[in-house]
N, C-alpha and C positions, 0 to 999 in steps of 0.2 A: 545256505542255498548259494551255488552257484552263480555270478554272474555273467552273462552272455552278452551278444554285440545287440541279440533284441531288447535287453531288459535296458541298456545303454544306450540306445539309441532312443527309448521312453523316456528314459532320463535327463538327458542332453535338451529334449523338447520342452522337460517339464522344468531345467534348469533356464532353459532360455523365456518360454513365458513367463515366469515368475518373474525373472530380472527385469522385465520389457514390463510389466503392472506396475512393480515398486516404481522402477522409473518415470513411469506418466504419474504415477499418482503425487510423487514429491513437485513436478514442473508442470503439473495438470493447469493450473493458470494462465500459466506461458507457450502452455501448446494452444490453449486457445487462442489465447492475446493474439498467438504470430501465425495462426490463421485463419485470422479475420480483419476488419479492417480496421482503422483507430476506434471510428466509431463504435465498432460492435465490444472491443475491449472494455472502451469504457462504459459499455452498456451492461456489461459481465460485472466487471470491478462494484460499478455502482448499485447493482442485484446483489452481491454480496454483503458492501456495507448495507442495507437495507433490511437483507436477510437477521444478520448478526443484531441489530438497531429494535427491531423486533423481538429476536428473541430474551434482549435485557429485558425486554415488557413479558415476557411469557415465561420467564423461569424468576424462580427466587435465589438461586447462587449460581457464581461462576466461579470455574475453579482451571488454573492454566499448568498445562501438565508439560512434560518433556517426554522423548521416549529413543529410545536405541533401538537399532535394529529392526526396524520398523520392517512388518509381515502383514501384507495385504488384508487376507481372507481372514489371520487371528484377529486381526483389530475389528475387521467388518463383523467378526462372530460379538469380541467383548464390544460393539456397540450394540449389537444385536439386544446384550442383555441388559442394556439402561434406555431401551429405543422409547418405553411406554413413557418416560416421563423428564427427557434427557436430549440434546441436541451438541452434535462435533462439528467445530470447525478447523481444517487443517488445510495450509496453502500460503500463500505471501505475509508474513508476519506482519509487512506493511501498511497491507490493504485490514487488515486485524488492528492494528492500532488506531490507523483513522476512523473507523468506525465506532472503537470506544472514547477515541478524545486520547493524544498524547501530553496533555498537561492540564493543569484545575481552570484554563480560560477556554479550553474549547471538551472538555469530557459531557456527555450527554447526560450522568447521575452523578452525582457528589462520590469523590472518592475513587470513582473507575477509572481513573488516567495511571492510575498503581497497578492494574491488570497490563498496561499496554506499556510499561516501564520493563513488565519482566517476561514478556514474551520476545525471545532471544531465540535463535540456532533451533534445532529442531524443537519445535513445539507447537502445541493446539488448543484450545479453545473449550470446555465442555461446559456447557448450561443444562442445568437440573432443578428439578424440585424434590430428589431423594434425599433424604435425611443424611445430615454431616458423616455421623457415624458411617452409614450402608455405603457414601460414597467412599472414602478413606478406606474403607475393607476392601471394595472391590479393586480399587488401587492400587493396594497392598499386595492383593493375593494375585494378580495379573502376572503370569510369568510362562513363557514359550518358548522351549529349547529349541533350533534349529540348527540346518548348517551353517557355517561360516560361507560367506562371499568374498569375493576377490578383495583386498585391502584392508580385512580384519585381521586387527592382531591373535595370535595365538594363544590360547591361554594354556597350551603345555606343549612340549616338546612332544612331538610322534616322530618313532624309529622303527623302520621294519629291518627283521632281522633277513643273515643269508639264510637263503632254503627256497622251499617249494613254498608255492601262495595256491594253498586248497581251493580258497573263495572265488577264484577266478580261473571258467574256463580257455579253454587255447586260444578261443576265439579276442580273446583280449590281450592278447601280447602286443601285437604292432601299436596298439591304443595308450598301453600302459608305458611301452619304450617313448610314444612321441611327448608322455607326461616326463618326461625324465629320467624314468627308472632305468637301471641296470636290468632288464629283463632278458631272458633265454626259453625257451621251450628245452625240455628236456624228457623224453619219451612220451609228448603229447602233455607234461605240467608244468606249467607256469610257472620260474623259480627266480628268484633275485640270486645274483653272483655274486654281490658283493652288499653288505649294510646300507641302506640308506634311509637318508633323514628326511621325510616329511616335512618339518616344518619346527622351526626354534619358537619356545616360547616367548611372548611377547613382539613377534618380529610378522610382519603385515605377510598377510597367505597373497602367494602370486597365483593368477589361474590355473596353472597346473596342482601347486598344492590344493587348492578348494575343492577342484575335481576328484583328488586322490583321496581328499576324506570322506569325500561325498560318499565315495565309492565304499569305502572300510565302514561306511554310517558312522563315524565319529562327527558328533555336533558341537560345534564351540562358540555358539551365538545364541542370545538370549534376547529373547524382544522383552521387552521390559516400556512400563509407565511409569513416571513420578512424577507427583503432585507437584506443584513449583508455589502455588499460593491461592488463596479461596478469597473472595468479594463475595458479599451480601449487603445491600440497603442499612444493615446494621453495623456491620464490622468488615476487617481485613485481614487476615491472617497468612503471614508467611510460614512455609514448611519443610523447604531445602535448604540444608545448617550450610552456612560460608558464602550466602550471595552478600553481594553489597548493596546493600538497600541506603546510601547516603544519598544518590540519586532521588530515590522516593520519597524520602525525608525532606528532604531541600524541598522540594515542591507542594 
């Protein structure tokens, strides 16, 4: 199927919403914090550790995960599917540690300041009372291909060659030239005049390439979860090979 200036212009909307969700939802904190007043922040901050404080009473394991590529509406569907017995916290790692105790003189359960040692860089929170196994599976099998965004690296080289580009009608020449491209209309078809390179592997996609693969539907991003380490009242168990856990040890 052809693409046109209306299917692009749908597109472009549905690229900018998206972008504008991820984004609140990573500083969703700090868009509150910074409009409201001290008070009402710390009246937020303190709802949260309270929230999190609670739910160590309400579930039997906690397990702290990492994730790339993080996609709004996939993540809201995979909590959809642990909601009956399972609670996610994702937002200021900070405000996450203090509520579990950063060391064995201020932790709220024996043993839980190991949870707040290895919640680092992107990561969240998940309290459950599903079975070790079910959780690990669903973990496991969690995986959503998408487009690449501006500053992910590439995971292959894409070249288009010279010729006509069938995929796109006329109406997309001036669009496709201000990407970059060497494009020319030639009796009403879209043609490249000379080779051109999309995007070197491993080398971070600039706006224009994101747009260009968006366009050819090539996806090179994978939202993805991994478990980082599981607490229960019983045990601790680490899961990601090569952290350095001398930190948690010492303590």
């Amino acid at each position: 199927m052809k693409l046109s200036l209306q299917n692009l212009a749908a597109l472009n909307y549905a690229m900018e919403a998206g972008a504008y969700v991820v984004g609140h939802r990573l500083v969703s904190d700090y868009i509150v914090t910074l409009s409201k007043t001290k008070k009402k922040g710390r009246e937020h901050k303190e709802s949260i550790v309270n929230s999190i404080r609670q739910a160590v009473e309400d579930y039997n394991s906690i397990y702290v995960f990492s994730f790339e590529n993080m996609r709004n509406l996939k993540f809201k569907e995979f909590r959809e599917r642990l909601k009956s017995s399972s609670r996610f916290f994702l937002g200021s790692n900070k405000v996450m540690q203090v509520s579990l105790g950063r060391s064995v003189a201020d932790e709220i359960r024996p043993g839980i300041h190991k949870i707040s040692k290895l919640l680092r860089g992107d990561a969240g929170i998940c309290f459950t009372n599903f079975p070790k196994e079910e959780v690990e599976r669903l973990f496991a099998e969690f995986k959503e291909h998408d487009f690449a965004r501006t500053g992910t690296n590439a995971t292959e080289k894409v070249e288009l060659n010279e010729g006509p580009l069938d995929q796109f009608t006329h109406e997309m020449e001036p669009f496709l030239r201000k990407q970059g491209m060497p494009v020319r209309l030639n009796k009403g078809v879209v043609e490249l005049v000379s080779d051109f390179v999309v995007c070197e592997e491993g080398k971070p996609l600039s706006p224009e390439s994101a747009r260009i693969l968006r366009l050819l539907g090539i996806k090179m991003a994978t939202f993805q979860l991994h478990l980082i380490c599981r607490w229960s009242p019983e045990d601790f168990e680490v899961y990601k090979a090569g952290l350095d856990l001398s930190d948690i040890e010492s303590t």
